[in-house]
C-alpha positions as MATLAB code, in Angstrom:
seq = 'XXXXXXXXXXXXXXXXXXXXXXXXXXXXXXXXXXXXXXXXXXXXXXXXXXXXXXXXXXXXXXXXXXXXXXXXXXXXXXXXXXXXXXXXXXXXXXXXXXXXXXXXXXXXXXXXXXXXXXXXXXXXXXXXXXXXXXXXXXXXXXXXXXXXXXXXXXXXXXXXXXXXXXXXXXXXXXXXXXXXXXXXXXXXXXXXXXX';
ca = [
    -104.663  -87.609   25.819;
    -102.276  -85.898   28.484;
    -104.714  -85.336   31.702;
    -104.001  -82.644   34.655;
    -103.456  -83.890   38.175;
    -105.080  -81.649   41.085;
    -103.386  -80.369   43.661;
    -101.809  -77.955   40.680;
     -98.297  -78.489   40.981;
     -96.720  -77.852   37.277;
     -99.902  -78.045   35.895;
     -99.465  -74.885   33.359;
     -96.709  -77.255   31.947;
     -99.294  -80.618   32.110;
    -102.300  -78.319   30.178;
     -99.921  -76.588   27.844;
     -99.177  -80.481   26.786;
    -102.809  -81.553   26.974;
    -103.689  -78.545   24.888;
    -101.090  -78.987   21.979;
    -102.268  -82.312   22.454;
    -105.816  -81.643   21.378;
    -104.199  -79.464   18.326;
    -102.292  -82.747   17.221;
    -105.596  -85.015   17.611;
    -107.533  -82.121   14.971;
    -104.569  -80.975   13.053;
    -101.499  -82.946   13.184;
     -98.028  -81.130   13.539;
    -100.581  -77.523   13.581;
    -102.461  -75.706   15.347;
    -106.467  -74.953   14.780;
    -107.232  -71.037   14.743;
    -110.568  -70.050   16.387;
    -113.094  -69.150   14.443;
    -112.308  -65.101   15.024;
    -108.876  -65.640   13.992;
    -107.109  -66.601   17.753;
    -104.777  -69.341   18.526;
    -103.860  -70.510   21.794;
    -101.524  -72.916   22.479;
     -97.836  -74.128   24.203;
     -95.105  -71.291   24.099;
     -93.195  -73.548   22.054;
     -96.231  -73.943   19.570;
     -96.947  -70.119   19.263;
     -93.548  -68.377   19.602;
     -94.493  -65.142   18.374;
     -97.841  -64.905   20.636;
     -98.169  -63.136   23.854;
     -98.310  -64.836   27.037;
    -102.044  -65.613   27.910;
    -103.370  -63.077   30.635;
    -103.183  -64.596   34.501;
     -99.668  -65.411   34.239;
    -100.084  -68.793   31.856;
     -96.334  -68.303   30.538;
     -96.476  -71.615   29.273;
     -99.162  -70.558   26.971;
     -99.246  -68.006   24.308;
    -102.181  -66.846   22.128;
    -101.712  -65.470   18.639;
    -103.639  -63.383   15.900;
    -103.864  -65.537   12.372;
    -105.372  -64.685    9.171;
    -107.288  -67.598    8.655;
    -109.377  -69.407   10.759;
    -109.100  -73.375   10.484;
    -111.216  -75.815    8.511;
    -114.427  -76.251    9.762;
    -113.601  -80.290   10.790;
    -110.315  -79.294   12.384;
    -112.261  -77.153   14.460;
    -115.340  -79.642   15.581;
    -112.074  -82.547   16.366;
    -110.521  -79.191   18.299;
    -113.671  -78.336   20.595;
    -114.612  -81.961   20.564;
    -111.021  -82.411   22.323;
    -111.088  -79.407   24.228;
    -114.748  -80.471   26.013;
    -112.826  -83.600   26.519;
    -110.000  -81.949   28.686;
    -112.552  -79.691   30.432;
    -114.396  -82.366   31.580;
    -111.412  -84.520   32.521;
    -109.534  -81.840   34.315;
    -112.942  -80.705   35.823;
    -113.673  -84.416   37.058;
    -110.034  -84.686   38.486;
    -110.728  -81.310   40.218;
    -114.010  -83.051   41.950;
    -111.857  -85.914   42.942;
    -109.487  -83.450   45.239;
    -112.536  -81.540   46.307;
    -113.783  -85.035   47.556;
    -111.028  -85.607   49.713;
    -110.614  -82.278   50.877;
    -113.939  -82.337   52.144;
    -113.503  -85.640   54.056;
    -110.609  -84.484   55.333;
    -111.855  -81.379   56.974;
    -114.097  -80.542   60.145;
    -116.210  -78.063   61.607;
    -118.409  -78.384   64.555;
    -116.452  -82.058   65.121;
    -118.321  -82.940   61.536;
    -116.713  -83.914   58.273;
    -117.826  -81.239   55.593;
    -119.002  -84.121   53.160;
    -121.649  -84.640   55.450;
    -122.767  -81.690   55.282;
    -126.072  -81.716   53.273;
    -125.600  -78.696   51.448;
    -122.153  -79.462   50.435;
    -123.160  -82.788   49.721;
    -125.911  -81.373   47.269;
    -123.209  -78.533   45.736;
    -120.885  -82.120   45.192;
    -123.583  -84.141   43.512;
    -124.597  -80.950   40.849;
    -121.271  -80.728   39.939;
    -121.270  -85.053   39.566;
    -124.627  -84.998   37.778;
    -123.067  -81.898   35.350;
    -119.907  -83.935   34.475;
    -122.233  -86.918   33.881;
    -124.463  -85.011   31.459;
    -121.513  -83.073   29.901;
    -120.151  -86.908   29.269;
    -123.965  -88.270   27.967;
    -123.780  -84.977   25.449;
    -120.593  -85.237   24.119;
    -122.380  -88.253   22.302;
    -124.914  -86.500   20.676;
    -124.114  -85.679   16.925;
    -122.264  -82.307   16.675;
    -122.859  -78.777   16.532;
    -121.984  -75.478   17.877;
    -125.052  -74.626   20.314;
    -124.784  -77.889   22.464;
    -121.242  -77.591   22.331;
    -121.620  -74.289   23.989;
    -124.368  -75.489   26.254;
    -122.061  -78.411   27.473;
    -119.296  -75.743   28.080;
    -121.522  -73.366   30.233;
    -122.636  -76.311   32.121;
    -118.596  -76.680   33.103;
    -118.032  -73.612   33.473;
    -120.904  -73.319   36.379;
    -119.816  -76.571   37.552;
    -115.836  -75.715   37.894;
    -116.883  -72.424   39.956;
    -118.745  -74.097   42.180;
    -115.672  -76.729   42.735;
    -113.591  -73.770   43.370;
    -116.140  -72.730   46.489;
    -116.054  -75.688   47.694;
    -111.986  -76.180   47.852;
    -112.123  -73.457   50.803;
    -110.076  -70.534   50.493;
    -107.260  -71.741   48.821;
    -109.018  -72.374   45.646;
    -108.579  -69.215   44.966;
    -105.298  -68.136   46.138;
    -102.496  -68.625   42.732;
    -101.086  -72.036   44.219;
    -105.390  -72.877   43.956;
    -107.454  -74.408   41.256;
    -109.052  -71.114   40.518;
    -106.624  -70.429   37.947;
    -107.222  -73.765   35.907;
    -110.596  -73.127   36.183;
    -110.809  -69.577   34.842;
    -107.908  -70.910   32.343;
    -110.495  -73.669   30.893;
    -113.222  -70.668   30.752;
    -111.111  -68.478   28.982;
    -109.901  -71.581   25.641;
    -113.981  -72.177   26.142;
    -114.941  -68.897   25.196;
    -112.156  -68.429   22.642;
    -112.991  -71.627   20.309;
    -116.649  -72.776   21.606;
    -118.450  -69.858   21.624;
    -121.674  -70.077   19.013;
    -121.417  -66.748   17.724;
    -121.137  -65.293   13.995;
    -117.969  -67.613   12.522;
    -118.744  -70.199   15.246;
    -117.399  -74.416   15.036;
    -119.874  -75.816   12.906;
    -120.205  -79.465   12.462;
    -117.325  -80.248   10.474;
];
């Protein structure tokens, strides 16, 4: 599977691959519509979608009558938890060294003990997003695991500094990973089921 690299330079390009990537691995040579009816995938994959809000122009989302097998769907989220956590563990990695590489009060931030604690939640949430993923499959823990990420990649985003949120930041990839989350995770009426 196609990861992201963090800091975020081309990395609308890198996730629009790792996403149609993820449609190949469930659907080969398609893509899998949400159960609501929404697709979201490369430009090149969904030429007659709209760009997907927050400036992803390598991404387009799409309207489709019928919503994907149920199995195309569980391989889809199954692979789409898979690049959360991967981009989200990649994301931790540059937080890391950001933090050793900054100072206040002539101390490293890492040593900080309540950055050190906000650091280890977000380790000990990628490690039981990874111990999950294992568990047989359904639509409520697959939703679970995704909330846990979600909490997880905003508190990575704090603790990049400032720049995490500016549009050159990892605040976009975050909210980007929210927003395919919520479109073909979330446990609602016409939700993933097992497959």
């Amino acid at each position: 599977m196609t990861t992201v690299d963090v800091p975020l330079e081309k990395t609308t390009h890198e996730l629009a691959a790792a996403l149609d990537d993820c449609h190949d691995q469930a659907a080969p040579g398609d893509v899998v519509v949400s159960p609501r009816g929404w697709v979201i995938a490369s430009a090149a994959r969904v030429a007659d979608g709209a760009v997907v809000p927050g400036g992803w122009a390598e991404l387009h989302a799409a309207r489709r009558e019928t919503p994907s097998p149920a199995r195309q769907q569980a391989l889809f989220a199954d692979g789409l938890l898979r690049l959360q956590r991967q981009t989200l563990r990649r994301l931790l990695d540059a937080v890391v060294r950001r933090l050793e590489e900054r100072t206040a009060d002539g101390a490293n931030l890492l040593n900080r003990q309540l950055v050190r604690g906000a650091v280890a939640d977000v380790a000990l949430a990628l490690s039981e997003a990874d111990d999950l993923s294992d568990q047989p499959g359904e639509t409520r823990r697959r939703w679970l695991i995704h909330q846990d990420l979600v909490a997880a990649g905003r508190t990575l985003i704090k603790l990049y500094g400032a720049s995490g949120f500016t549009a050159e930041g990892p605040g976009h990839l975050v909210h980007l990973l929210e927003l395919l989350g919520n479109t073909y995770l979330h446990p609602g009426e016409g939700g993933v089921g097992d497959g």
